[in-house]
N, C-alpha and C positions, 0 to 999 in steps of 0.2 A: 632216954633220949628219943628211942622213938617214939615216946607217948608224947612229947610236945611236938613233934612234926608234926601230928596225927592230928593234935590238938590245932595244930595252926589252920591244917587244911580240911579240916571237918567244919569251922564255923563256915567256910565260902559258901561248901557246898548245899548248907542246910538251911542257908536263912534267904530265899531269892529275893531283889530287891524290887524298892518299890517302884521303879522307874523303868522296869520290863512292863507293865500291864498296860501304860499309859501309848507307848512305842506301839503295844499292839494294838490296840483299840484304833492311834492313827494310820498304822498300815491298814488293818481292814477297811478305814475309810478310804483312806486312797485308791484300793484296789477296787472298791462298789465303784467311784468317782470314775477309775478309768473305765470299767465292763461299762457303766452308763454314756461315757461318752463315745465308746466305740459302736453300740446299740444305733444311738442314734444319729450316730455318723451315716453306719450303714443302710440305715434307714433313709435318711435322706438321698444319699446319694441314689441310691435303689429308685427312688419315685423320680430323679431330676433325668435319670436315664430311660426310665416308660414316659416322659416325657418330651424328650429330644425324640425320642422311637415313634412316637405320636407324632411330632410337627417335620420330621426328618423324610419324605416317601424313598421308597426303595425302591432303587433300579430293578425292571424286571426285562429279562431278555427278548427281545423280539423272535418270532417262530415266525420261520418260513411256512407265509399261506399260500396257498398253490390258487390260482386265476380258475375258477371254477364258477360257472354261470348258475345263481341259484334262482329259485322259479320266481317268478313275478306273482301276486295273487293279487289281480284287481278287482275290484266290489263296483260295481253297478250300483250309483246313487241310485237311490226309490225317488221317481219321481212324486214332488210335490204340488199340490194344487197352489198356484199363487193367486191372490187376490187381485181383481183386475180395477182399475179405480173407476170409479166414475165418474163422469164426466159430468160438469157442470154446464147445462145450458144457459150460455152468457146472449145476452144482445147482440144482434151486429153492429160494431162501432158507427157505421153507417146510419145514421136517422134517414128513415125512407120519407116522412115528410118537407125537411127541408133539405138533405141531403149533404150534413154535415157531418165528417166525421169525428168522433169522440173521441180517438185517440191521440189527435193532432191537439189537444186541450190539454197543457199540462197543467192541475190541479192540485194545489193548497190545501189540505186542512188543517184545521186547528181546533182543539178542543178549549169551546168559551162556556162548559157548566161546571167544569170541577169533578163530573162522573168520569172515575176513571175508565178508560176505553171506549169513552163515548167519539172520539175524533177514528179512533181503527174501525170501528163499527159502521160509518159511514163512508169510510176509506173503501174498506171491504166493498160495499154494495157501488158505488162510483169503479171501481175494479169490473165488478162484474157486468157493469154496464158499456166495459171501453174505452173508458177514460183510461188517463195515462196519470198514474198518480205520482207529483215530483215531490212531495214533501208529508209527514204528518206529526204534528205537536200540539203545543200549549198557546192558548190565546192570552193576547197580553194582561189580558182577566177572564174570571167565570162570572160575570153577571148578563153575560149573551141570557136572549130569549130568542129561541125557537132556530131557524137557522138563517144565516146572513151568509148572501152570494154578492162578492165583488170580482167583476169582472174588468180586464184593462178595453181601453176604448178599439184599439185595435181589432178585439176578440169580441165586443158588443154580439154579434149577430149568435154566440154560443152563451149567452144569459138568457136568454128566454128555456133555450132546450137543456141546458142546467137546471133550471128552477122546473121544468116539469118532469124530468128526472126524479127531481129527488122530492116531488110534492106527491108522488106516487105513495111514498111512506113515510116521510116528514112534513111538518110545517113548517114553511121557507114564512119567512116574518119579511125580509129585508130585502132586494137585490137593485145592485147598482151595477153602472159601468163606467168607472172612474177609480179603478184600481191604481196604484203608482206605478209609474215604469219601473221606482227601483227594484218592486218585489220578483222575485226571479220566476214564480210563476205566473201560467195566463190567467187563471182564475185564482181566486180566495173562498174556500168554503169553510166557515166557523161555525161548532156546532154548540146552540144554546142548550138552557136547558127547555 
């Protein structure tokens, strides 16, 4: 009799089944699955907190500073040589011949060749002469030849000394005096080419 006890509880213990191997194989995975997700839990979490630390500044205590006069160190600019301008010898707006003054003339020009800067260029030299320059542009065309003075009839008596102004270093082709009242200024100087 007790060989068949023996007999009953020897086959349990000697033949394991096949259904332990497979149990274990899925605990091991389970248990890499959790060490991986606890890894990179901590991992993340880890950088999201050097990160709050970063955009987070930290109170820092204020220290009593004691009112203590510290020295002044001023530096003596070097002096520097400045460039002084020079000065441009302009005419006296005054003509000593007839004794009219230039600057009382407000003057027009207009560029009538299509060179560009050819109306500033004249501008220029009418500047330096005294004149009062009210305007400078474009003529209603470029097929001007040489330069054309219109002066309004009121202001006749300054188209002569106009035209020998500027015959100094251009060719005046043209001058009247029968400007329009509507043009806003006294004269019209058009520069051809």
């Amino acid at each position: 009799m007790e060989d068949a006890a023996f007999q009953d509880a020897a086959p349990a213990f000697t033949a394991p089944s096949k259904k332990s191997p497979k149990r274990f194989i899925y605990l091991v995975i389970g248990v890499i699955v959790v060490v991986l997700i606890f890894v990179l839990y901590s991992r993340f979490a880890s950088s999201s907190k050097e990160e709050t630390k970063k955009s987070t500044p930290t109170p820092t205590v204020a220290q009593n500073l004691k009112n203590t006069p510290t020295p002044k160190i001023t530096e003596e600019p070097t002096p520097t040589e400045k460039p002084t301008p020079t000065v441009k010898p302009t005419k006296n707006p005054v003509d000593s011949a007839t004794g009219l003054d230039r600057s009382e003339l407000n003057v027009e020009v207009q560029n009538g060749s299509g060179v560009v800067g050819a109306a500033s260029k004249v501008s220029d030299y009418l500047k330096d002469l005294g004149y009062n320059i009210a305007a400078v542009g474009n003529a209603d065309n470029f097929d001007y030849t040489g330069i054309i003075i219109s002066v309004k009839s009121a202001n006749s008596d300054y188209g002569d000394l106009l035209k020998s102004d500027l015959q100094e270093n251009y060719t005046v082709s043209t001058t009247s005096n029968d400007l329009s009242a509507t043009v806003s200024a006294d004269a019209l100087v058009i520069v051809g080419k």
